[in-house]
Structures are given as C-alpha cells and as structure tokens.
C-alpha atoms as one frame of an Amber mdcrd trajectory, in Angstrom:
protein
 139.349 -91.159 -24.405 139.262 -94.520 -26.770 137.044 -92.438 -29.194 139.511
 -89.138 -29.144 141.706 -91.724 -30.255 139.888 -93.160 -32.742 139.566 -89.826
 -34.484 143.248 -88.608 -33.327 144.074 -92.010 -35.777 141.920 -90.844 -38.390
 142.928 -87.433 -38.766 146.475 -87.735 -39.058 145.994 -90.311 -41.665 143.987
 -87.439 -43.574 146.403 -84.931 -42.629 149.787 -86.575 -43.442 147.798 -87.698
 -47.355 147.230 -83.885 -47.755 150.559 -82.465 -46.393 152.012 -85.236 -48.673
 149.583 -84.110 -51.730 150.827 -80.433 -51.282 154.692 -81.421 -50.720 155.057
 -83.828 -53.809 154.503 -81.018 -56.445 156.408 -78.824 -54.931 159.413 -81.081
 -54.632 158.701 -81.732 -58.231 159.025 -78.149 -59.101 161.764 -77.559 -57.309
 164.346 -79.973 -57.548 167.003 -78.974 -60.539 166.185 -82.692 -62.615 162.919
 -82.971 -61.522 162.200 -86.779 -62.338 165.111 -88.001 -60.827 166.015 -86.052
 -57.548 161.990 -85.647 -56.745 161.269 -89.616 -57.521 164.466 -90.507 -54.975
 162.876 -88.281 -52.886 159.174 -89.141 -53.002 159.577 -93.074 -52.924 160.859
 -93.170 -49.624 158.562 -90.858 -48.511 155.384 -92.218 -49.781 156.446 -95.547
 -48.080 156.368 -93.980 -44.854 153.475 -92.274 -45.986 151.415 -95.766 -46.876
 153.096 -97.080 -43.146 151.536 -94.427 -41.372 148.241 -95.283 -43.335 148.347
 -98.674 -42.469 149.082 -98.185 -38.609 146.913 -95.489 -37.907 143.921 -97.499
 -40.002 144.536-100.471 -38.034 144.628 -98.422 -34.862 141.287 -96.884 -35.644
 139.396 -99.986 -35.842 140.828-101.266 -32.811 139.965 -97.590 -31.038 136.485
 -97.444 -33.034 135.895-101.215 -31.989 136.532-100.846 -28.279 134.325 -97.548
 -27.916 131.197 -99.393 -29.678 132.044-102.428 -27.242 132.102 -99.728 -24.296
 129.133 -97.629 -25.423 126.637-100.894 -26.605 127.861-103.852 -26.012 128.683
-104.642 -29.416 131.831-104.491 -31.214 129.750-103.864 -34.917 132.974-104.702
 -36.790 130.599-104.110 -40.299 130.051-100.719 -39.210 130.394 -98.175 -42.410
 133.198 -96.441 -41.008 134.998 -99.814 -40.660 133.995-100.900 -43.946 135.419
 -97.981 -45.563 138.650 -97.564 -43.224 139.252-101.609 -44.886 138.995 -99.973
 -48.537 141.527 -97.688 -47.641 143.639-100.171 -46.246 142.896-101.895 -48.810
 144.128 -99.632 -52.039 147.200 -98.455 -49.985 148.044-102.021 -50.042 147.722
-101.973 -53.731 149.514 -98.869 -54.349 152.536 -99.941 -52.183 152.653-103.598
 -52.968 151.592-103.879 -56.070 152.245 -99.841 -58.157 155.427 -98.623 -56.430
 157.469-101.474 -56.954 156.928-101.235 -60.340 157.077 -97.529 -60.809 160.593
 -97.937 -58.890 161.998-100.657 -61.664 160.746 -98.986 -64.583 162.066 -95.557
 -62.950 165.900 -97.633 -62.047 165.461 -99.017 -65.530 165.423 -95.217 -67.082
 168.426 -94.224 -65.049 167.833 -90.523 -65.565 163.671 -89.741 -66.392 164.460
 -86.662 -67.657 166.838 -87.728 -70.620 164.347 -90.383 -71.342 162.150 -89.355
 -74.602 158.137 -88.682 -73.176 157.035 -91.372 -75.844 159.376 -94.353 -74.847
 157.156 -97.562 -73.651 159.048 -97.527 -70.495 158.043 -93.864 -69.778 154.520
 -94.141 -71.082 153.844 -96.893 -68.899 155.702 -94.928 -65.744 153.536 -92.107
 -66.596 150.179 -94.911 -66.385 151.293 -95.989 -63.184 151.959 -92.826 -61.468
 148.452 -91.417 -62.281 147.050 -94.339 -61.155 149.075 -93.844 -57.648 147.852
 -90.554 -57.542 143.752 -91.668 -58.099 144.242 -94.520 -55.521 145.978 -91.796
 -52.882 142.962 -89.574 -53.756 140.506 -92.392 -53.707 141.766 -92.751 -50.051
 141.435 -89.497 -49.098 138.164 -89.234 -50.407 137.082 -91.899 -47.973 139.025
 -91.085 -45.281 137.004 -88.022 -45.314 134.023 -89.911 -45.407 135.220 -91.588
 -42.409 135.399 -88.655 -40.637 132.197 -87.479 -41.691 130.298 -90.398 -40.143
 132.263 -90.423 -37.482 131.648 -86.986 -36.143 127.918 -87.078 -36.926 128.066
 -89.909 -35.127 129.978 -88.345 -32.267 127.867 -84.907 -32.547 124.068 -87.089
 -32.024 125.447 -88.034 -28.766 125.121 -85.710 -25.734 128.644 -86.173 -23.493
C-alpha cells in the first residue's frame, strides 16, 4: 500500500504538469485579450499547480522512504529517485518564489500586455521570464518522468 502511494504521489504530480501544459495554450488562445484575461487566469492556477508539486513531492519521499525502511531496513534517503524528486522540488521553488513574482509585477506594471509594444524592456524581459517558467516546468516534468521510470523498474524486478 505505502508504495501504491508513493507512485499515486508521483503520478498526479506528472499528470496535473501535463493537464496544466495542454490547458495554458488553450486559455491563451481563447480568451478575447489574450495576455491579460489568460495571465489572471494562469497565475493563480500555476500556484496551485507548484502547491500540488510541492505536497505530492514531499509525500513521495515520505511514501518512497517508509517502503525502503519496510522492504530493507534502510531508509536510502540518497536514493536516485529521491535525488531527483529534490531537483524538482527544487526548480518549482525557483519558479514560484523567485520567476512568478516577478512575471506578476512586470505583468501589473503593463496594466494591459496586449496594448504594450512587443519591444518595450518591460515586455522583453516578461517574455525572458515566461520562457524560462516554461523550461523549468518542463525540466520538471522531464524528471518526474524519470522518477517514474526508476520507480517502476524498480517495482517491476520485484516479484509481489
């Protein structure tokens, strides 16, 4: 049960970063002033996002922790899977303490995005920030799914 959990964690992280990846172009196209509507839209919901991130990583070490200490003995906190679940946790920290809240005041600053001219310093460096959102969010996909990798060969080379 611990390890169902474990992965349970682990895959709705995964899943809720690619529902969000497929929602937040799609509000983007959508929306009637797409910079402005989309962005009130999409801050809130990548700080849930980055909260669900953060619990359900936290929760999978825990889970992950307590089934090594029931199967071996041995917590092995320096597994790879841990390792890599504290990266992730590591650049959603960075994205939501350190990017968003200055993507929001440059974005309050412009008032409305859309009226702002694509070559205006403020915009330019909006525009820096955002992609570099989007390669940490993919970054932490990209190792989620490593997680998951490891952790189901690691789960299939045992007979239940």
């Amino acid at each position: 049960m611990i390890r169902f959990l474990a992965l349970l964690t682990l895959v709705l992280w995964l899943g809720s970063i690619f529902f969000f990846a497929l929602m937040a172009p799609t509000v983007f196209a959508v929306l009637p002033t797409n910079h402005q509507l989309a962005g009130e839209l999409i801050s809130p919901l990548l700080e849930k996002l980055h909260w669900v991130g953060a619990t359900c990583g936290v929760l999978f070490l825990i889970f992950s922790m307590i089934s090594n200490q029931l199967r071996t003995g041995a917590i092995r906190p320096l597994r790879t899977s841990h390792l890599l679940v504290v990266g992730m946790l590591g650049l959603l920290a960075v994205s939501q303490f350190a990017l968003t809240p200055k993507m929001t005041a440059m974005r309050n600053q412009m008032v409305v995005i859309d009226n702002v001219p694509k070559y205006d310093p403020v915009r330019v460096g909006f525009n820096d920030l955002h992609h570099w959102s989007t390669r940490l969010e993919g970054t932490v996909f990209a190792l989620g799914l490593g997680v998951l990798y490891i952790t189901s060969r690691r789960l299939g080379m045992r007979r239940e």
